[in-house]
C-alpha positions in Angstrom: -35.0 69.8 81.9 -33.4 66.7 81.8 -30.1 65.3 80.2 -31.6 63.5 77.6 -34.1 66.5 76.8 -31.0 68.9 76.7 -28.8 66.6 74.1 -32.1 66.2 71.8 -31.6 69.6 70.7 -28.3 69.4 69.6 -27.2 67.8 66.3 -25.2 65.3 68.2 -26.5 63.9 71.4 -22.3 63.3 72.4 -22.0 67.6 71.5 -23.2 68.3 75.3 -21.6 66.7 78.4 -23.7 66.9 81.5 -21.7 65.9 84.1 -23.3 64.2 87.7 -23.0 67.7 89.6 -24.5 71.0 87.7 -21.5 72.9 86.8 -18.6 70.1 87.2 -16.2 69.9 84.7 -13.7 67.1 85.7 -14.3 64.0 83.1 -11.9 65.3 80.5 -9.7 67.9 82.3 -7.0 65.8 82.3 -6.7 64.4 79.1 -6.8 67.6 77.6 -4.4 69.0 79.5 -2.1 66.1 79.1 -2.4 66.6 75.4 -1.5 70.7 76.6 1.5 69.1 78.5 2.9 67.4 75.2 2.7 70.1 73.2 5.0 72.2 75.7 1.9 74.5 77.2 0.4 74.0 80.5 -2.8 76.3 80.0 -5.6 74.9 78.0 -6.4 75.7 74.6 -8.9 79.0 74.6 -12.7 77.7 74.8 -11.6 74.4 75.8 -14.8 74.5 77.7 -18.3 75.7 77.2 -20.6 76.4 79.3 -24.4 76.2 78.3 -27.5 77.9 80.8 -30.5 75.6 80.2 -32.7 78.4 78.9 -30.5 78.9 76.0 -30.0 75.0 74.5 -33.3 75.4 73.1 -32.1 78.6 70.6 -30.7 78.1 67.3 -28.1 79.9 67.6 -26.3 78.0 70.3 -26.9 74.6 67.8 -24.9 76.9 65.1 -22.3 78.1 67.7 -21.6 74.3 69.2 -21.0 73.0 65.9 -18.3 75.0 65.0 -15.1 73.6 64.2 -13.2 75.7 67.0 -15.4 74.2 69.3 -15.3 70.8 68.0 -13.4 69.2 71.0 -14.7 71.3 73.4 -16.2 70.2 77.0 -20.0 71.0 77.4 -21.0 71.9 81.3 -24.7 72.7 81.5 -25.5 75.6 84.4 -28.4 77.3 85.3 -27.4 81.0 85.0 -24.0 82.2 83.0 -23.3 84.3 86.2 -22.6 81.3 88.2 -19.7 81.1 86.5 -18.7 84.7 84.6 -19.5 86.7 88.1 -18.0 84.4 90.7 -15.6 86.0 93.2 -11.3 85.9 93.6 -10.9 84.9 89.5 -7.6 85.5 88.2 -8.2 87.5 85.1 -4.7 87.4 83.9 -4.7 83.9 84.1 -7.9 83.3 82.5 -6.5 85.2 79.7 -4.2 82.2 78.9 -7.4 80.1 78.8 -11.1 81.2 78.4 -13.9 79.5 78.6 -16.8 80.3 76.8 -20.7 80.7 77.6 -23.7 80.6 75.9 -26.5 82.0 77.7 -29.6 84.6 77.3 -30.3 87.9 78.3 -33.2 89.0 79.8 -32.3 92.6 80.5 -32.0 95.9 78.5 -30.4 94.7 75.0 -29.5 98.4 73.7 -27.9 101.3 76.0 -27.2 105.1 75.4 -23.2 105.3 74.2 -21.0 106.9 77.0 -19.5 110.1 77.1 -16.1 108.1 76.8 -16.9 107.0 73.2 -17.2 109.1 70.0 -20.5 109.4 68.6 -19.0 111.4 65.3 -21.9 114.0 65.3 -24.5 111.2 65.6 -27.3 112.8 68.1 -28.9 109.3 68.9 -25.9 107.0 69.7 -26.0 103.9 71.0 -24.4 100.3 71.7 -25.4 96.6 72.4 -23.8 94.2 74.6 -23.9 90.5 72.8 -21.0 89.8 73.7 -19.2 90.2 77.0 -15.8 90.5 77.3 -12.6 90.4 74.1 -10.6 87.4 73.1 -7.6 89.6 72.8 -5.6 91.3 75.8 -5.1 95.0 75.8 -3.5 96.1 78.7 -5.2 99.5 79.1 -8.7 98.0 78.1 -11.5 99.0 80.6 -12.8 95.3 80.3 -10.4 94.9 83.0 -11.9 97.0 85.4 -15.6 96.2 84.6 -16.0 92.7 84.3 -14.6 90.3 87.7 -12.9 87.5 84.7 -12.2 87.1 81.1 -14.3 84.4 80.4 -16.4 85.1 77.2 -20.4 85.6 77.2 -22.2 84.9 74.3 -26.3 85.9 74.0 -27.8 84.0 71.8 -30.9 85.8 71.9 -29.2 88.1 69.2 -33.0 88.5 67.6 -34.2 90.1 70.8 -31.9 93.0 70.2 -33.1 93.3 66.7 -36.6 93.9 68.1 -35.3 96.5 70.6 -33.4 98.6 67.9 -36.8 98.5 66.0 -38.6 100.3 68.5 -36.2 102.3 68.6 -36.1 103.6 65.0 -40.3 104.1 65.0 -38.7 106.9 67.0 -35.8 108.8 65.3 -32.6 106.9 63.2 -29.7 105.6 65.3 -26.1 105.2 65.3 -25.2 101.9 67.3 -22.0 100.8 67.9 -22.0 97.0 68.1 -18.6 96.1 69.0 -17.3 98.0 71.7 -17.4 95.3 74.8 -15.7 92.9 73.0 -14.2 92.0 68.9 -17.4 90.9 67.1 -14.8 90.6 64.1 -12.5 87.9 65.6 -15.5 85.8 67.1 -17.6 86.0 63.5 -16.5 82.4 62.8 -18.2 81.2 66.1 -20.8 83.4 66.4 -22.1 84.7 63.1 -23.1 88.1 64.6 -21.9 90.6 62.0 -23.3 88.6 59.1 -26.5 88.9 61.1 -26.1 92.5 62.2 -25.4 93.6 57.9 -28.4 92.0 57.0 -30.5 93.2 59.3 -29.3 97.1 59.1 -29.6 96.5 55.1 -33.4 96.3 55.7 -33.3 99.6 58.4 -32.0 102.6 56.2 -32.5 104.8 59.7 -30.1 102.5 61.2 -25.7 102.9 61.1 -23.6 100.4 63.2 -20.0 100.7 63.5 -17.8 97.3 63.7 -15.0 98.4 66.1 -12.5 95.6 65.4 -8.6 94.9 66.0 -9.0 91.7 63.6 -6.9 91.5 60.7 -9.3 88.1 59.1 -9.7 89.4 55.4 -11.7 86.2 54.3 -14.2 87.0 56.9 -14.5 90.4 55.7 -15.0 89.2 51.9 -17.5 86.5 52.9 -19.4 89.5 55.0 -19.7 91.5 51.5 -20.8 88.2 49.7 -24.0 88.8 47.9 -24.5 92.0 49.3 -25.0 95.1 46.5 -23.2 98.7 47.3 -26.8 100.1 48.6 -26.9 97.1 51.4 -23.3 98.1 52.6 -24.0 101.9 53.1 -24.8 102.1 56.5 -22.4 99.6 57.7 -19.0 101.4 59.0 -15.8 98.8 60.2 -13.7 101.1 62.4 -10.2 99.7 62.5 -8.2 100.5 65.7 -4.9 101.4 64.7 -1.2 101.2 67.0 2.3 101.6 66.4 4.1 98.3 66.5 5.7 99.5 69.7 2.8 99.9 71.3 0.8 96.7 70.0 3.6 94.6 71.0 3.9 95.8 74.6 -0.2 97.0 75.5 -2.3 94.8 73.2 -1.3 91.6 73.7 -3.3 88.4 71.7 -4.2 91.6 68.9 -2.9 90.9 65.6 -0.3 93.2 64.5 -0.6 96.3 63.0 0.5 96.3 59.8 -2.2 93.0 59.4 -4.7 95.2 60.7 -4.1 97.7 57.9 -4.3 95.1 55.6 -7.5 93.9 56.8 -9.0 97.6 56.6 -7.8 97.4 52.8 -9.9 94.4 52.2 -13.1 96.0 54.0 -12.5 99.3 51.8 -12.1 97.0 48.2 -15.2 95.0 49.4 -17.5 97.9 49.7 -17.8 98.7 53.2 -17.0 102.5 54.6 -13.9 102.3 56.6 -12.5 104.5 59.7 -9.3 104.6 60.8 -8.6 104.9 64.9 -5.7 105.9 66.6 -7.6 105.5 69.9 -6.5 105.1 72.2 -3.3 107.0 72.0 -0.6 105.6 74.7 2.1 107.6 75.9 5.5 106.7 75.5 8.8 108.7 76.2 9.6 108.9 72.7 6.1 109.4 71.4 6.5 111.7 68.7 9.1 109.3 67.0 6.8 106.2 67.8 3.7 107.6 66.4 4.9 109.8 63.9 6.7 107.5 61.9 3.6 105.1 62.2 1.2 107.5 60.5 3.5 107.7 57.6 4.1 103.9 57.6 0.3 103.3 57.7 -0.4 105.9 54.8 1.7 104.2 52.9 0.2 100.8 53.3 -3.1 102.3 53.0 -3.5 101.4 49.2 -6.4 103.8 48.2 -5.5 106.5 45.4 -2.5 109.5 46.0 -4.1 110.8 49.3 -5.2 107.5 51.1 -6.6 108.7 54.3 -8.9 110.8 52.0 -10.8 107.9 51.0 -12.2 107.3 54.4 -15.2 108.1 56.3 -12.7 109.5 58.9 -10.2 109.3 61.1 -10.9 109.0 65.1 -7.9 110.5 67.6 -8.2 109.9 71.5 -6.1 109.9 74.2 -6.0 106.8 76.7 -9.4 107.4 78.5 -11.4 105.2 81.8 -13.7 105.8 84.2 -12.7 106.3 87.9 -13.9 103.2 89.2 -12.8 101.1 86.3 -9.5 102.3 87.0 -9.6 101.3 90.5 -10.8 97.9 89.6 -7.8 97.6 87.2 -5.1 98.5 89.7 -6.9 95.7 92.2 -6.6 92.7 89.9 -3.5 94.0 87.7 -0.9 95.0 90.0 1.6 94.2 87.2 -0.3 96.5 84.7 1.7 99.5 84.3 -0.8 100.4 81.9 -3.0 101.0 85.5 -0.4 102.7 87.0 0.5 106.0 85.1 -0.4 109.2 87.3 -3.1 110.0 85.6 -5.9 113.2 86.1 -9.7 112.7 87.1 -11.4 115.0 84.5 -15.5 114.6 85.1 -14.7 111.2 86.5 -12.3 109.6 83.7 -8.7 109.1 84.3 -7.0 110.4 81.4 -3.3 112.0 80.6 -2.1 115.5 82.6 -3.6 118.1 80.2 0.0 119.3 79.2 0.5 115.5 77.7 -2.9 114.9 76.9 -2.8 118.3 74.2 0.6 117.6 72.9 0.0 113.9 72.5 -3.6 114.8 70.4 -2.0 118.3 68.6 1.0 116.5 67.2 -1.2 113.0 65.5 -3.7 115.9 64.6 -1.0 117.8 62.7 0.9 114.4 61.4 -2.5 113.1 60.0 -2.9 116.2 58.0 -0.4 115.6 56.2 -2.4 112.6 54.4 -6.0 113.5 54.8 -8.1 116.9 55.4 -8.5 118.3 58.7 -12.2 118.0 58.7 -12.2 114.1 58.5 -10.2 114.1 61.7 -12.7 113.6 64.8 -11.2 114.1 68.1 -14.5 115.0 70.1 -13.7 112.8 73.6 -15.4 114.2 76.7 
């Protein structure tokens, strides 16, 4: 394919740059980052470039994505494969951090996996999750990302309606429970990609079919423009599961997140909107003073919780789990993040996950177990983790 063939599938012929060389992205480097210089940062804005495999200028999906405004001054770099560039060798992922790039390719491979042991499936025998996305635009310190993916470029599959065909085959079999967020924030990339609005339409027309939307995002117009047009009956199987920190925590461990009190705020717009909620305090992070930390987060987040007396009641539930990561994630982690003290805690190998010493891991759950009592009933608390 050619450069003019590539451009004549995108609104604008001037949307994609193909440089001289495959891959090459020199011609406006520097006059973006001299506009980065002026305004006092030296790191280029996040998806300052984009990076487009052949196969996938042809989908419309990748039209929709390159015409968003985020992307609006964005430099186009045609490649051949995405892992040319997301899987090359000695990337600096806490650099990268500072500035992603983004890329739009297509997958070939499985589209839907069986969930790990690592994740609650709340009961749900056929549990699952997809992978549209690789990789988070925020910046947890303890997130397993880290450790499973060499950068933190994003990924985007534009071949979103190839795993709508795979979760069909799979529900001529028995219903399924899918989470579709889990390897990234499909929340706080909705405005680029379009996923979610996608993914609640489609599950609308599958009544065998839940998803949970794991999201840190705190972007209440998204979430109102999600429910637009949709009736309660639509909405039912669609659960947004809102991770949940003390500030103390978000502040030092999940950097780029917004904060929580936002968060909660967001979870309050999903509820009024229609959509079943869950509330996550997953993973729970130790802390010397933990008890104080978390304990007087659960009350501050019951009372910004504005549903009715008992506000935690009105949820689906409430997930509790300890900081959890497989072995070699772990070791991956410590490698690239030296610095990363969230890495560096001496942790236990319990059936190959790192997790807290049993002694801390019991007292941390026991004690947001018993605090979350207080505001909703014991049987909406699910702690089931390996």
């Amino acid at each position: 394919m050619n450069s003019k063939e590539c451009s004549s599938m995108i609104q604008d012929p001037s949307e994609i740059n193909i440089n001289a060389k495959e891959g090459t992205e020199y011609s406006s480097y520097f006059h973006t980052a001299d506009k980065a210089q002026k305004s006092g940062s030296y790191f280029l804005p996040a998806f300052s470039h984009v990076y487009v495999e052949n196969e996938a200028v042809n989908y419309p999906l990748t039209k929709s994505i390159l015409s968003s405004k985020v992307l609006k001054n964005s430099e186009r770099i045609m490649i051949h494969s995405y892992k040319t560039i997301f899987n090359r060798r000695n990337q600096d992922i806490n650099m990268q951090k500072r500035s992603r790039s983004l890329i739009l390719a297509v997958k070939h491979d499985r589209q839907v996996y069986p969930g790990s042991r690592a994740c609650q499936s709340f009961g749900n025998k056929y549990f699952y999750y997809t992978s549209d996305v690789l990789n988070c635009p925020f910046a947890c310190c303890y997130c397993y990302l880290a450790g499973m993916y060499p950068g933190a470029d994003i990924v985007i599959f534009v071949n979103i309606e190839d795993t709508f065909d795979e979760v069909r085959r799979i529900l001529k079999e028995h219903p399924a429970y899918i989470s579709i967020s889990y390897e990234t924030d499909l929340l706080s990339l909705e405005h680029i990609t379009g996923f979610l609005k996608k993914w609640i339409l489609f599950t609308a027309g599958e009544p065998d079919l839940t998803i949970e939307i794991r999201t840190k995002s705190a972007d209440k117009q998204i979430i109102k423009s999600l429910s637009a047009g949709l009736n309660a009956d639509q909405k039912n199987n669609v659960i947004f599961a809102f991770t949940l920190s003390p500030e103390k925590i978000a502040a030092e461990y999940e950097h780029m997140a917004p904060e929580p009190l936002k968060r909660i705020e967001a979870l309050n717009t999903a509820y009024e909107n229609g959509f079943t909620v869950r509330a996550s305090f997953d993973p729970l992070i130790f802390c010397p003073d933990f008890k104080r930390v978390y304990g007087d987060f659960i009350d501050e987040a019951a009372e910004n919780i504005t549903f009715h007396n008992r506000p935690f009641d009105s949820l689906l539930d409430v997930s509790v789990g300890v900081f959890r990561i497989s072995q070699g994630y772990l070791k991956e982690m410590r490698k690239k993040m030296p610095g990363n003290k969230a890495a560096w805690f001496p942790y236990e190998l319990k059936e190959n996950f790192y997790t807290y010493p049993g002694n801390i891991e019991s007292q941390m759950k026991n004690f947001v177990i018993e605090e979350l009592s207080k505001y909703i009933s014991s049987e909406k608390i699910d702690s089931r983790v390996l």
